[in-house]
N, C-alpha and C positions, 0 to 999 in steps of 0.2 A: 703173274698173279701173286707172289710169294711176297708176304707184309703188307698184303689188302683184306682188312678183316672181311668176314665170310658176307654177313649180314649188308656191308654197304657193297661187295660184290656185286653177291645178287640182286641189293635192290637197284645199282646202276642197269645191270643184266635187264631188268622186270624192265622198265622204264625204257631201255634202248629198243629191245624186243616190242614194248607196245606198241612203239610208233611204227615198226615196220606191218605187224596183223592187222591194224587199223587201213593200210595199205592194199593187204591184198585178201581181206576177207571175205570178200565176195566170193573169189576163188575157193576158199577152203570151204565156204557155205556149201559148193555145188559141189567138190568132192565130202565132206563130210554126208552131207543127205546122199549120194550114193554109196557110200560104206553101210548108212544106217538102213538104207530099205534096199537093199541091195549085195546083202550083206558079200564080202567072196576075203579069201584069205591072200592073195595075191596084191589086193588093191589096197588092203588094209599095210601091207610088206613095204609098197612102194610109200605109201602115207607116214609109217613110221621114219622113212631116211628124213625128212622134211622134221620131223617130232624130234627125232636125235640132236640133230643141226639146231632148232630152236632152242634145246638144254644146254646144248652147250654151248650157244653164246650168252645165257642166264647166266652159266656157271662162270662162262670166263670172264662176266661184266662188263658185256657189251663191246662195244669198238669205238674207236676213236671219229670216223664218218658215216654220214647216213645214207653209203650209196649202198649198203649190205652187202656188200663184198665175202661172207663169208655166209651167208645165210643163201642166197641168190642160187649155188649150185642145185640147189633142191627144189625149185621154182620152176625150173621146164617139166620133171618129174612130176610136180603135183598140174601141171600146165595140161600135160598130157590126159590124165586120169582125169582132168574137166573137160575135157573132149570129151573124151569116153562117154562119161556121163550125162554130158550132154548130146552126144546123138541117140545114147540111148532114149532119154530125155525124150526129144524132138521125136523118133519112129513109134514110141506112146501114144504121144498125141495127136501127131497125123493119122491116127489109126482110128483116131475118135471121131462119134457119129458128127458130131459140131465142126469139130474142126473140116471133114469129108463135104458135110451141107454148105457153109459158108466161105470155106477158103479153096475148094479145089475143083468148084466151078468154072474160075479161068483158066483155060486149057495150055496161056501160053509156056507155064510151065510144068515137065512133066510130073505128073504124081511119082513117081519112084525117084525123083531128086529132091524133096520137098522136105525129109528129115534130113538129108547134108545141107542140102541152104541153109536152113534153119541153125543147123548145130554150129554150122559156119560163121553166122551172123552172130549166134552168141557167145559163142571160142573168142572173137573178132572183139566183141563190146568188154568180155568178161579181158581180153590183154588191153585195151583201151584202160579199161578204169583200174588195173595194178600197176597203169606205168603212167597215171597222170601227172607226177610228180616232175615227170621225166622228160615228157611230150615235146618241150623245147627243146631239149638237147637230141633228141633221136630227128628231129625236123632240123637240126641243126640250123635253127633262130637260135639258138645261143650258144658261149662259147661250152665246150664239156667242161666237167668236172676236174680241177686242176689241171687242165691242158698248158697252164703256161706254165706247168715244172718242167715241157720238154724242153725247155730251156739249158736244163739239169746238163743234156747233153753237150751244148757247147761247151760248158761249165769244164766236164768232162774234157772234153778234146782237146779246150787251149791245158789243161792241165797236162795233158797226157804233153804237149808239145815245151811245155816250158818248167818239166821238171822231169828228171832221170827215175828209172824205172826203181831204187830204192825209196824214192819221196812216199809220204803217206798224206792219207785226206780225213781229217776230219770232221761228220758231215750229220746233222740228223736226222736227215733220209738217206738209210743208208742201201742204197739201188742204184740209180742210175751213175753217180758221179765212181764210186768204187767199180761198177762194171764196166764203164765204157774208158776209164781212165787207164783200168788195169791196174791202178797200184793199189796195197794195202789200205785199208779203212781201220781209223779207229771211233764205232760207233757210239755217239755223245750219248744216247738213248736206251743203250743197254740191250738190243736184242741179240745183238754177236758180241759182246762183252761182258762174260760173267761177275766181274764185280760190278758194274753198276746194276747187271741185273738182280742181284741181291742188296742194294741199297736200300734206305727207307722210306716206300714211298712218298710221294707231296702231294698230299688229297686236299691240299689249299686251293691248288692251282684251279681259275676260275677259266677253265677251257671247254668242257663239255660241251656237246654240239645243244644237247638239249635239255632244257629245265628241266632240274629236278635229278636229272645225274649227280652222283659225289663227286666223281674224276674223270679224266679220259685215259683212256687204258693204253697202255704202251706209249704213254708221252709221259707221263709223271714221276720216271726215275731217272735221275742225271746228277754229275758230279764233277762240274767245268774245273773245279781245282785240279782235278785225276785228272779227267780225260786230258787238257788241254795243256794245262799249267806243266804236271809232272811226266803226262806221253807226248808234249812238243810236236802235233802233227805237224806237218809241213804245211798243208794246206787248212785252214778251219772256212767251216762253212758259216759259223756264225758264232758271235762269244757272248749271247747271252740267253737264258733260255728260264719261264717262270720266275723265280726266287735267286737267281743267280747273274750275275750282270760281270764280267771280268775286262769290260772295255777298257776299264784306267790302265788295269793292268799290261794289256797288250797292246797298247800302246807305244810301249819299248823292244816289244817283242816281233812284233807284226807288223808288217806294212799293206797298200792298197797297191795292188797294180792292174794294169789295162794289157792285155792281149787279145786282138782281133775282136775288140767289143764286147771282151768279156771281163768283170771285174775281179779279180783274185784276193785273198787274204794271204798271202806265204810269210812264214816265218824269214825275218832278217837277217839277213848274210846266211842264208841254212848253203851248204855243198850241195844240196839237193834240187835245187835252182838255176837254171841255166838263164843269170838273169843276161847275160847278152843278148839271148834273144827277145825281152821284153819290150816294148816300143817307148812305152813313158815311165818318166825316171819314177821312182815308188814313192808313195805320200804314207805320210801316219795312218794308224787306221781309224783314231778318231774326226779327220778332217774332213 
C-alpha cells in the first residue's frame, strides 16, 4: 500500500467492496434484521469479524480479482448466523394462526419439521442467490477461475529438471513456479522484494477488474531494469509488464527453449543450465 495516496485507496477499496455487498446482501438483510429485533451480543460479536474484514479491504484498496478471496473467510460465519435466523424466523411463523389454518392441513408432513423445511428452503435459496456469479463454475459447466495457471506447475518441474539447484526464477506470480521448482525466486512484483515494494507506484496502469477502480493492487509496482536487467534470473517468466517492455533487450540475453512441452526463457550460456539436457537447440526470444 506504501506511495498509494489515502483517498484513491479507499476509493478503489469503496468500489471493490461494492460489488462484492451487492452480491451477498440478501444474506446480510437476514442477519442484520435479526441483530436489530433480536438484539443478543454474541451474534452481534460473530457479525463484526465480517464488518472488520470489509475495512480492511477499504483500507487496503481492494484486490486485484473479484473471486473475494480475502473477504470470503467471513462468509460461512455470517452463512451460519442466517440459519440461525432463519429458523428462528420460520418456528414464528409456523406458530401462527394462518400459517396453522392454511398450510398444516396436509398431514403428509409432520408439523414439528415444518420450521427446518422451511429454514432449509431458505438457507438453500438465500446460498443460491450469493453464489450466482459462481453457479457455472461450482456445476463445473465452466472452466474455474484461472485453472489454466496449473499449468505453472509443469513450468515448475521442467525447470526444476533443466536447471541446477543454484538457478533462480524470475516470475510474477510468485507461488507455484518458486515452490514446486524449489529454487530461489526473484519476485518481478515486489511482494517478497523490498525494494520494488517500496517503488513508485503506476496508478496509470489500466488493469482494474472493475470501472471505476484507480489501480489494481499488488500489480502496479515493478522495476524490470532491477529485477531482471541487474538480478540476471535464470529463468524470467516474462519481460514485459504495464509501462515497461525489455524484449529488445533480452534478446541478447535470453533464449526460448522447449523441454517436455514446456516453453522456458533461460538466461544464455548461464552455468546454471544443464542445457544438454534440453531437446531443441534455443531460439531468440523475440522469435
Amino acid at each position: 500500500m506504501s506511495g498509494i495516496p489515502l483517498l484513491s485507496r479507499i476509493q478503489n477499496g469503496l468500489i471493490y467492496v461494492g460489488h462484492f455487498l451487492r452480491e451477498v446482501y440478501v444474506l446480510l438483510l437476514v442477519v442484520g434484521a435479526g441483530i436489530v429485533f433480536a438484539f443478543r451480543r454474541d451474534k452481534l460479536f460473530l457479525a463484526s469479524v465480517f464488518v472488520v474484514l470489509v475495512c480492511y479491504q477499504v483500507w487496503a484498496g481492494g484486490d486485484s480479482f473479484t473471486y473475494w478471496r480475502l473477504l470470503s473467510p467471513a462468509v460461512p460465519i455470517m452463512l451460519v448466523l442466517g440459519a440461525y435466523e432463519t429458523l428462528i424466523a420460520s418456528e414464528l411463523v409456523s406458530n401462527t394462526d394462518i400459517f396453522r389454518r392454511y398450510f398444516l392441513r396436509n398431514r403428509v408432513i409432520l408439523r414439528r419439521y415444518v420450521p427446518e423445511v422451511l429454514a432449509c428452503l431458505l438457507v438453500l435459496t438465500i446460498i443460491l442467490f450469493t453464489n450466482t456469479r459462481f453457479l457455472q463454475n461450482i456445476a463445473l459447466l465452466e472452466v474455474p477461475f484461472e485453472a489454466d495457471l496449473n499449468e505453472k506447475v509443469n513450468t515448475a518441474l521442467a525447470i526444476e529438471q533443466v536447471t541446477t539447484p543454484d538457478a533462480t526464477v524470475g516470475v510474477f506470480g510468485a507461488g507455484a513456479i518458486p515452490y514446486y521448482s524449489g529454487r530461489p525466486a526473484v519476485d518481478f512484483l515486489g511482494k517478497a522484494d523490498h525494494r520494488i515494494a517500496r517503488v513508485t507506484p503506476d496508478l496509470s496502469e489500466n488493469l482494474p477488474e472493475f470501472e471505476g477502480m484507480v489501480y489494481r493492487p499488488g500489480h502496479n509496482k515493478y522495476d524490470l531494469e532491477y529485477s531482471i536487467k541487474e538480478l540476471r534470473p535464470t529463468y524470467v517468466e516474462g519481460l514485459e509488464w504495464g509501462e515497461q517492455d525489455i524484449v529488445g533487450w533480452a534478446e541478447a540475453e535470453y533464449v526460448k527453449v522447449y523441454y517436455e512441452g514446456v516453453t522456458l526463457y533461460l538466461r544464455e550460456a548461464s552455468g546454471d543450465v544443464r542445457w544438454g539436457d534440453i531437446e531443441a537447440s534455443p531460439e531468440a526470444v523475440g522469435s
